[in-house]
N, C-alpha and C positions, 0 to 999 in steps of 0.2 A: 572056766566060767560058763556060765547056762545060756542060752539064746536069751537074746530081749528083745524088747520092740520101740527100747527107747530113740534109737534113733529114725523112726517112723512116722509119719507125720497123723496125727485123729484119725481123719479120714480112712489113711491105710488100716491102721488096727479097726477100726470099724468094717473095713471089708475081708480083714481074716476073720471077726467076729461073725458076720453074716455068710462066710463060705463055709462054717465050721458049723451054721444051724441049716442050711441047705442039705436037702437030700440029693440032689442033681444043682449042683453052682456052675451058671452059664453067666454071661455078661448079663443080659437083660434082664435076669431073673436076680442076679446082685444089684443091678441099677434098683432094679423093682422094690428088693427090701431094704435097702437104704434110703429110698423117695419114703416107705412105709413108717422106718424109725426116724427121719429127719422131720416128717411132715410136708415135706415139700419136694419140688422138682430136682434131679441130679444128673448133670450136665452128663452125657451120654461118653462122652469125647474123656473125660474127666476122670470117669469109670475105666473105662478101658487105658488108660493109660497108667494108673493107677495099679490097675492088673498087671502090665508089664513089667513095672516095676517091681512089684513083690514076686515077680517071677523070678527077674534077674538077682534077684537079693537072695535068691532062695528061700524063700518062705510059703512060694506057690508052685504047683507043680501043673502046666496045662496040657489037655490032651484035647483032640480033635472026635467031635460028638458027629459030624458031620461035615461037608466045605466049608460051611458056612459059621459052626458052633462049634466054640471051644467051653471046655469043661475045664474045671479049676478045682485043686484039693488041696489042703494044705500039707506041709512035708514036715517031717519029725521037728525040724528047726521050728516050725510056727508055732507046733504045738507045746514045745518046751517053753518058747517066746510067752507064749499067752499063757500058759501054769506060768512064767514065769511074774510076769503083769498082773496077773491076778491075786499070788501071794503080796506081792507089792502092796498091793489097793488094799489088801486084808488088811496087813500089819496097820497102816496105817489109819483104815476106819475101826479099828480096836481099838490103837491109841485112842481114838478121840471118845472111844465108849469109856475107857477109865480113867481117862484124865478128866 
């Protein structure tokens, strides 16, 4: 069976979705474009925890950009996960074109 993301909560697949349109995905810079797509403020604390988690699930892969910044990529798993998620969402906005 293929990766998924179904057991991931919005949120998370929203931040493999905006690590995967970043050229350099830092924390503040995923904070950044999620405040961007939400509209609104995202609790900093939130983000990063967030991050560790899809790390430990394997989904993210972090590396150290400096002491300070970590860099975030996603790993084969995510990218299968979201092809996988995204035929998902196909099939079923099809359905709703022919039906």
């Amino acid at each position: 069976m293929s990766a998924t993301v179904k057991h991931l909560s919005a949120f998370q697949r929203d931040i493999l979705y905006v690590v995967s349109d970043l050229e350099t995905s830092y924390g503040l810079g995923i904070k950044d474009a999620l405040e961007e797509y939400y509209g609104e403020e995202v609790n900093t604390g939130r983000v990063y925890q967030n991050l560790s988690t899809l790390v430990e699930k394997g989904y993210l892969e972090k590396s150290a950009i400096d002491k300070r910044t970590n860099s975030y990529t996603l790993t084969e798993t995510a990218l299968q996960a979201i092809e996988h998620r995204h035929n998902w969402q196909q099939t079923r906005a099809d359905s709703q074109l022919v039906g």
